[in-house]
Rosetta silent file (secondary structure, phi, psi, omega in degrees, C-alpha in Angstrom):
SEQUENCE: XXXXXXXXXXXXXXXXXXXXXXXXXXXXXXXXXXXXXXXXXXXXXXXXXXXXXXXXXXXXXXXXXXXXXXXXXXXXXXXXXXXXXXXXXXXXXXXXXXXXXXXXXXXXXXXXXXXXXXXXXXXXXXXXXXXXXXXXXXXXXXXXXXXXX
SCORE:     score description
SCORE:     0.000 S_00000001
   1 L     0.000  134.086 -174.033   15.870   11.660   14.839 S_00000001
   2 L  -104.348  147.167 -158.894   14.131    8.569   13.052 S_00000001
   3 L  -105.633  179.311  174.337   13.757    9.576    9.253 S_00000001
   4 L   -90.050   -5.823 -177.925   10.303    7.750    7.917 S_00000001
   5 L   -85.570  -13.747 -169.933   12.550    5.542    5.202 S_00000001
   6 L  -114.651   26.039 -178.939   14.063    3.497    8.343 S_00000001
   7 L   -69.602  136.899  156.048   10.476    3.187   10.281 S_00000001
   8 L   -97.694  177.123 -169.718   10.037   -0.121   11.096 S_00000001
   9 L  -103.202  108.531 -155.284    6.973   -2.170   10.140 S_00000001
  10 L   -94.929    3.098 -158.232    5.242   -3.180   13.012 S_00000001
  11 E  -173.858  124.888 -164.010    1.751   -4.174   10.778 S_00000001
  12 E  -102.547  155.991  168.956    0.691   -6.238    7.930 S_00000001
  13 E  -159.559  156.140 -164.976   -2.070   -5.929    5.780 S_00000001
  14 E   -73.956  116.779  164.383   -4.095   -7.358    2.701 S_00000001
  15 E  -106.703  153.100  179.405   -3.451   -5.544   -0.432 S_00000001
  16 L  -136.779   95.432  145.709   -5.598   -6.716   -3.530 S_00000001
  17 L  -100.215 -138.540 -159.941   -4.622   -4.777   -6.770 S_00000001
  18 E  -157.264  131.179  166.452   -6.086   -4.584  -10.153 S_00000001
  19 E  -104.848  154.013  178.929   -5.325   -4.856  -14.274 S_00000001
  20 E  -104.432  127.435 -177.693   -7.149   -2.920  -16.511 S_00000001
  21 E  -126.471  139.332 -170.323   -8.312   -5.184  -19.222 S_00000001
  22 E   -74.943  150.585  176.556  -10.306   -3.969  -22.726 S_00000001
  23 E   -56.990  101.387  156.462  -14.126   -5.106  -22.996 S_00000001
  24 L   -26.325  -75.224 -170.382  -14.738   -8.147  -25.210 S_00000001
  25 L   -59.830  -27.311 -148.076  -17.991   -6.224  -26.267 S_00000001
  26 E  -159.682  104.734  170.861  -16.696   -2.512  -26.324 S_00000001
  27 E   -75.316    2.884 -167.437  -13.350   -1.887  -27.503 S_00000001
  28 E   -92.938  -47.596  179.096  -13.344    1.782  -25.852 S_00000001
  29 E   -65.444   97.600  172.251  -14.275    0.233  -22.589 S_00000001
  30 E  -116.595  174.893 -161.015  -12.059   -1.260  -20.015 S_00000001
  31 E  -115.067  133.639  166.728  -12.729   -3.363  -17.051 S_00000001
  32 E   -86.376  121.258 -177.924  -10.946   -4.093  -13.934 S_00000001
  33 E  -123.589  122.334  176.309  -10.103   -7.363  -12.955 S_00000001
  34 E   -49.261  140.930  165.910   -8.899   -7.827   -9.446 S_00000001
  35 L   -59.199 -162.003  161.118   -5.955   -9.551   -8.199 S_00000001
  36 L  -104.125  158.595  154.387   -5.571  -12.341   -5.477 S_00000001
  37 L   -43.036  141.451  155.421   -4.376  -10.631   -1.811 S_00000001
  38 E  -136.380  169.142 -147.299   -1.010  -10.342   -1.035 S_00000001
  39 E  -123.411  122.654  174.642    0.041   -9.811    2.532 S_00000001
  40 E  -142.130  164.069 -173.998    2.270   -6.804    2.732 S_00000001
  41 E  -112.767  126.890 -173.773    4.242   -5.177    5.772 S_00000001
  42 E  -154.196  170.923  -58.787    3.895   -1.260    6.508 S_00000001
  43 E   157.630  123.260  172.387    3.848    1.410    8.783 S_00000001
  44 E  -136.535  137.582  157.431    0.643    3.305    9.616 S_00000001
  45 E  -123.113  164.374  166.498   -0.764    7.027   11.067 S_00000001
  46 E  -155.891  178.367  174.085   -4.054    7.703   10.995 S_00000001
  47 E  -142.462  160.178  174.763   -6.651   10.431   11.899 S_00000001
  48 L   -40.758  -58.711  166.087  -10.149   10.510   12.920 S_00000001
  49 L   -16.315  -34.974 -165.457  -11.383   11.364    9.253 S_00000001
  50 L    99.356   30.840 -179.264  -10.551    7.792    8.098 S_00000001
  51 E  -132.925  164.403 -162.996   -7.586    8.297    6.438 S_00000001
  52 E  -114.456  140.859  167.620   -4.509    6.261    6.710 S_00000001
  53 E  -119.820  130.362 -162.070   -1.351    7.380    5.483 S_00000001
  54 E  -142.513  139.527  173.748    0.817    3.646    5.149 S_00000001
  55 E  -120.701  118.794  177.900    4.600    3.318    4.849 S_00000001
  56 E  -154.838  170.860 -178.588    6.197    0.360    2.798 S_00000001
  57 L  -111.778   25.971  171.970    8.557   -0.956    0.777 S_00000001
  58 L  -100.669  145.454 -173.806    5.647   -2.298   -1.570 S_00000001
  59 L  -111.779   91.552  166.971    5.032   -0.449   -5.133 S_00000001
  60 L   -79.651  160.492  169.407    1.086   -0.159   -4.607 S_00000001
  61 L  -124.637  152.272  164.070   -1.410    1.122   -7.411 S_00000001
  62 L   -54.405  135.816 -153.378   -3.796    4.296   -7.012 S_00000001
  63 L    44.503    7.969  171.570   -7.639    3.055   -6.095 S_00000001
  64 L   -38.700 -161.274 -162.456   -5.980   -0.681   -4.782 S_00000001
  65 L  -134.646   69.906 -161.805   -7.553   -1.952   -1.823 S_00000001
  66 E  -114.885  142.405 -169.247   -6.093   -2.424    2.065 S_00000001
  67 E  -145.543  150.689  147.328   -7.735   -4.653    4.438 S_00000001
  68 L   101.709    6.083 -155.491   -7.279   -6.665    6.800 S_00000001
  69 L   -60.745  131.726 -147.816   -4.635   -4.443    9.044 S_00000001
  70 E  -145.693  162.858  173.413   -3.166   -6.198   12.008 S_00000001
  71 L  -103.350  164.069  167.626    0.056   -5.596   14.185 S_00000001
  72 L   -87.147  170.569  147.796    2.949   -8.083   13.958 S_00000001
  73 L  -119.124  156.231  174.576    4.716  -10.221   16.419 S_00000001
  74 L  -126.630   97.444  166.266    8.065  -10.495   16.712 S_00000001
  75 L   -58.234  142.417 -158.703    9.704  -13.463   17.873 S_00000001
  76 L   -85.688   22.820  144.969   12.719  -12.763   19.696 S_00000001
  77 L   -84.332  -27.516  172.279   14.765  -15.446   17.347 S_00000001
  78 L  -139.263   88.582 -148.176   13.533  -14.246   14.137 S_00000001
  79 L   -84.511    7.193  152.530   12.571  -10.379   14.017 S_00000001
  80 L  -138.337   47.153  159.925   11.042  -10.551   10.557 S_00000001
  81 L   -84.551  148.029 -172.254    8.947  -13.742   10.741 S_00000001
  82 L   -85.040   -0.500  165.288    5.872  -14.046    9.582 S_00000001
  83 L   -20.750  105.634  179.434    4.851  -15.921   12.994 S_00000001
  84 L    92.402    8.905 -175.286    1.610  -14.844   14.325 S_00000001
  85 L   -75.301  -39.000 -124.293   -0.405  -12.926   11.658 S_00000001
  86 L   -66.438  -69.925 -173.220   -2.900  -15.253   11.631 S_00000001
  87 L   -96.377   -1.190  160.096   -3.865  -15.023   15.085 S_00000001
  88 L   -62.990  148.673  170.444   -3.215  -11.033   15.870 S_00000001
  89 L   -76.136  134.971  160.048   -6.488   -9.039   16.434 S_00000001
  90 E   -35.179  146.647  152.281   -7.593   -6.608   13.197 S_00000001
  91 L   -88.512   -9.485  169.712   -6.536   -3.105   14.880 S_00000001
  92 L  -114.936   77.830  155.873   -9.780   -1.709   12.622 S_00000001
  93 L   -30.555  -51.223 -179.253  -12.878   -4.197   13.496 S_00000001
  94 L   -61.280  153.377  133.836  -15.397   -2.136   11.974 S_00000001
  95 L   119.977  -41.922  164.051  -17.004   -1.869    8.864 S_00000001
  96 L  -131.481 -148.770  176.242  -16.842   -5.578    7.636 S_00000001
  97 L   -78.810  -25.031 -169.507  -15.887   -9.085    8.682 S_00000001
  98 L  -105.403  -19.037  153.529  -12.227   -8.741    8.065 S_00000001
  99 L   134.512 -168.643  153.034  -12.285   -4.950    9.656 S_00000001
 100 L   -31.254  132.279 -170.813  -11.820   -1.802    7.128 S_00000001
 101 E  -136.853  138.344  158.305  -11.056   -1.363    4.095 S_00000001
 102 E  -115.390  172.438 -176.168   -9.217    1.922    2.357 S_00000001
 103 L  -104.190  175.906 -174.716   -8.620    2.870   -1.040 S_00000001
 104 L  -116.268  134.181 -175.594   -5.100    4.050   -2.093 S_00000001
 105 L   -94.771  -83.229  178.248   -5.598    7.831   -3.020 S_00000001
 106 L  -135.872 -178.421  160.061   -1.740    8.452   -4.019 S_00000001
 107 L   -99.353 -157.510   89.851    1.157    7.375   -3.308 S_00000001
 108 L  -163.668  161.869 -163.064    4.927    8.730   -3.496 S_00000001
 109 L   -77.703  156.431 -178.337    8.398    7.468   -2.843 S_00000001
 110 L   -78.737  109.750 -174.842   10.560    8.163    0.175 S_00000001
 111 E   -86.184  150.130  123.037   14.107    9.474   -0.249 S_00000001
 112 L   -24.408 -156.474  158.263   16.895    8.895    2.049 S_00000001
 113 L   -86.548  -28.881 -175.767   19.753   11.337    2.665 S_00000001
 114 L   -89.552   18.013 -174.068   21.417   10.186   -0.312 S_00000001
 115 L   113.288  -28.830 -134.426   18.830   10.184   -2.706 S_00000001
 116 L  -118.222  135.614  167.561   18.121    7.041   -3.030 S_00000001
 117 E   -91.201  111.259 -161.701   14.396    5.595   -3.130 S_00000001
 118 L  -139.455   -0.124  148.518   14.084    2.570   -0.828 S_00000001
 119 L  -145.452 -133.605 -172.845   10.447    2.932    0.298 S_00000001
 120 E   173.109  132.130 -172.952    7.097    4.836   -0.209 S_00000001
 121 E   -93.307  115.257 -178.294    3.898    6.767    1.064 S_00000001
 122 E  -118.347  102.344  179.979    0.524    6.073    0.638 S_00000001
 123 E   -47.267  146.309  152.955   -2.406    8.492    1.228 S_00000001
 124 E  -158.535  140.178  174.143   -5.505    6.139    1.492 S_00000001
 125 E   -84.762  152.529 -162.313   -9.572    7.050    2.550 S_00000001
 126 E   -86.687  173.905 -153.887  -11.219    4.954    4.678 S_00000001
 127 E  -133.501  102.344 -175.829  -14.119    2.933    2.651 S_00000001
 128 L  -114.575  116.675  176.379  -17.670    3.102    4.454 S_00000001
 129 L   -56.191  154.463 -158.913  -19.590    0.092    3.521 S_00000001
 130 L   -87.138  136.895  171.367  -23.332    0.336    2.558 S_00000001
 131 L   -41.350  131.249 -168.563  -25.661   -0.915    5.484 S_00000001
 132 L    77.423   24.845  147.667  -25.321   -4.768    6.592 S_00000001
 133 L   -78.886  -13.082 -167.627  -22.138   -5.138    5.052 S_00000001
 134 L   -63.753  -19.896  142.806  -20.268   -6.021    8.217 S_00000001
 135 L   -23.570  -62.803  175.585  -21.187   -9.101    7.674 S_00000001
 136 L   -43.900  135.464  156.880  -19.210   -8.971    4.023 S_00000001
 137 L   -80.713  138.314 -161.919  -15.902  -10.521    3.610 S_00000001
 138 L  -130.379  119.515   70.745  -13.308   -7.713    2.425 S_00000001
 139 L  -134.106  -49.341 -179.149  -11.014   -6.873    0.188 S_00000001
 140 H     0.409  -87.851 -168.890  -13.242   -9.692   -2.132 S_00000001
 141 H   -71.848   10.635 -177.777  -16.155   -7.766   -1.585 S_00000001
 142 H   -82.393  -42.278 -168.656  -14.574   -4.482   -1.781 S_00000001
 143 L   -73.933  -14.186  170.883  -13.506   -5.166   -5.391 S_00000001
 144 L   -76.040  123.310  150.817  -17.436   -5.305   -6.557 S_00000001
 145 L   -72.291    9.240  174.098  -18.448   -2.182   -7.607 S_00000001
 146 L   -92.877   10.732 -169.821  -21.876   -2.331   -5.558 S_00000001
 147 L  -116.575    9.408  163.445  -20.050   -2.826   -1.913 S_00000001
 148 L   -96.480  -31.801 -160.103  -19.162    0.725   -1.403 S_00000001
 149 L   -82.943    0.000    0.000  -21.722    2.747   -3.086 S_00000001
C-alpha cells in the first residue's frame, strides 16, 4: 500500500503567492500584491469538474495561483533534476497561453504513521478565463482582478 506522504512527484508547476499589504489611501483597506513564480514539484488527481487536488512538500497560501502544470523527466543519473521542464508539454493547454490556472481553495497537512507532518494537500478550482483570454499569459494575468471575472 503507497500512503499519499511517500507519492512521488512526477509534475511541476508555477505557484505565484500573495502579501496582503494596507492601502496608502485607506487604512481599513488592504491590497494584494503578488509574488514572482516559483516552480514547485507535486502530485496531482483531478476530476472532470476542474478541480485539482495537488500533493507537495510546499507550504502554499489559500486563493494562490497554479499554472503552468507539466510532467517531469527523470534522468536516469539524477532522479530529482530539474532537467527538462522547460521543454515538457503543459498537461492542461486550455484556457490561456501557459495552460490553466487554479486557485488554492484549502489546504491541509499529511501525516505519516508516526505523526509527523512531512507534506500537504491542496484542494484547488479550476479558473475559467473570460473570453479571448487564451491568448493571456498566466499566473501574471491571473493575479489582475479583471482576468477571471
Amino acid at each position: 500500500m503507497i500512503l499519499t506522504t511517500v507519492r512521488p512527484f512526477y509534475f511541476a508547476a508555477q505557484y505565484k503567492g500573495y502579501e496582503d499589504e494596507v492601502s496608502p489611501t485607506n487604512p481599513d483597506v488592504f491590497i494584494k500584491v503578488w509574488k514572482d513564480p516559483v516552480t514547485i514539484y507535486c502530485a496531482v488527481n483531478n476530476n472532470p469538474l476542474g478541480e485539482l487536488t495537488l500533493y507537495t512538500d510546499a507550504l502554499l497560501q489559500n486563493d494562490g495561483v497554479i499554472s503552468f502544470l507539466r510532467s517531469r523527466t527523470y534522468p536516469s543519473a539524477l532522479l530529482n533534476s530539474a532537467v527538462g521542464l522547460k521543454t515538457n508539454p503543459i498537461l492542461y493547454p486550455i484556457g490561456t497561453a501557459t495552460g490553466a490556472v487554479w486557485r488554492i481553495v484549502e489546504g491541509q497537512p499529511l501525516l505519516d504513521s508516526w505523526g509527523n507532518k512531512n507534506r500537504y494537500r491542496y484542494r484547488c478550482l479550476l479558473l475559467v478565463p473570460k473570453t479571448g483570454s487564451v491568448t493571456e499569459a498566466a499566473p501574471t494575468e491571473a493575479s489582475s482582478g479583471s482576468w477571471w471575472t
